[in-house]
C-alpha positions in Angstrom: 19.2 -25.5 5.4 18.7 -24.2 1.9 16.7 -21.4 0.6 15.6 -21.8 -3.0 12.8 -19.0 -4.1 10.5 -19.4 -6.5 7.5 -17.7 -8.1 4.5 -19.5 -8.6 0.9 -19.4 -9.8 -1.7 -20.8 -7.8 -4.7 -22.6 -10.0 -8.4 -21.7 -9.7 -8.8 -25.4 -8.3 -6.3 -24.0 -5.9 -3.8 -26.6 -6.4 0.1 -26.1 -6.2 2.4 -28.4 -8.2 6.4 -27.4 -7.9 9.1 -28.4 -10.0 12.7 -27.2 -8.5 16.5 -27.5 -9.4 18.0 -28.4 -6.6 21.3 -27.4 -6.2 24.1 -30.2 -7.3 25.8 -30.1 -3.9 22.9 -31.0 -2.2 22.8 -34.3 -0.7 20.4 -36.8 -2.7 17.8 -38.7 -0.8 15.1 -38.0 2.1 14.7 -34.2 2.9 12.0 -32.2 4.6 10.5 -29.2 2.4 8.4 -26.4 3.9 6.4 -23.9 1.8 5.7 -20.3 2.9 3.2 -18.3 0.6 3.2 -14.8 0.2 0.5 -13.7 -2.2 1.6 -10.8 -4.6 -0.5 -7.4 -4.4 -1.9 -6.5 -7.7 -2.3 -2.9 -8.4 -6.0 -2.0 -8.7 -5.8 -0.7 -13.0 -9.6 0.0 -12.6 -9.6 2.2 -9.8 -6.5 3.9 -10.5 -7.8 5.3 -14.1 -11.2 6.1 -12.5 -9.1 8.7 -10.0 -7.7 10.6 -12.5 -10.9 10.9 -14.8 -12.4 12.7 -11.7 -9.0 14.8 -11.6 -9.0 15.7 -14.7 -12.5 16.3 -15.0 -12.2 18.8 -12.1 -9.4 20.5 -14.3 -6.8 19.2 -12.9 -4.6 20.0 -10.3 -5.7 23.1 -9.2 -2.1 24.5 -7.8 -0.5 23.4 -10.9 -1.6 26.4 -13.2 0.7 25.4 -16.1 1.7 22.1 -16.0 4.3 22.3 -19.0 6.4 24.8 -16.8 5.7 22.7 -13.9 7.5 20.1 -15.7 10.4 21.7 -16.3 10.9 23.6 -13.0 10.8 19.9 -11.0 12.3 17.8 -13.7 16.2 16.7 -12.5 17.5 15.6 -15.3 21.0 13.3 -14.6 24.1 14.3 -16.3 25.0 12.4 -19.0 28.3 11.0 -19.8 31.1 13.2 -21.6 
């Protein structure tokens, strides 16, 4: 058996039409192909920017007093090279 993975984007007439390389090696001829979907999660933008209006219209985080020196104090910066 041969995995081969692909991404794909299912239509609003919810139709699915693949076109794969198959490997060279594999033999030509009859073969059985089975397709597992997985839909993707989207991140939900909308919601996401609507939580931190409310947080920053309650002043923000209220146990970060200043969040410059916040910044600094949990920032770990990686060493760079030479």
């Amino acid at each position: 058996m041969t995995t081969i993975l692909k991404n794909v984007v299912i239509t609003s007439n919810h139709k699915l039409h693949l076109d794969l390389d198959v490997p060279a090696e594999f033999p030509v001829g009859a073969t059985v192909v089975t397709v597992m979907l997985t839909p993707t999660e989207t991140p939900d933008n909308d919601k996401a920017i609507e939580c931190l209006r409310k947080l920053s219209q309650l002043g923000g985080v209220p146990s970060i007093p200043n969040p410059d020196e916040w910044q600094r104090e949990i920032r770990q910066d990686k060493e760079l090279p030479r």
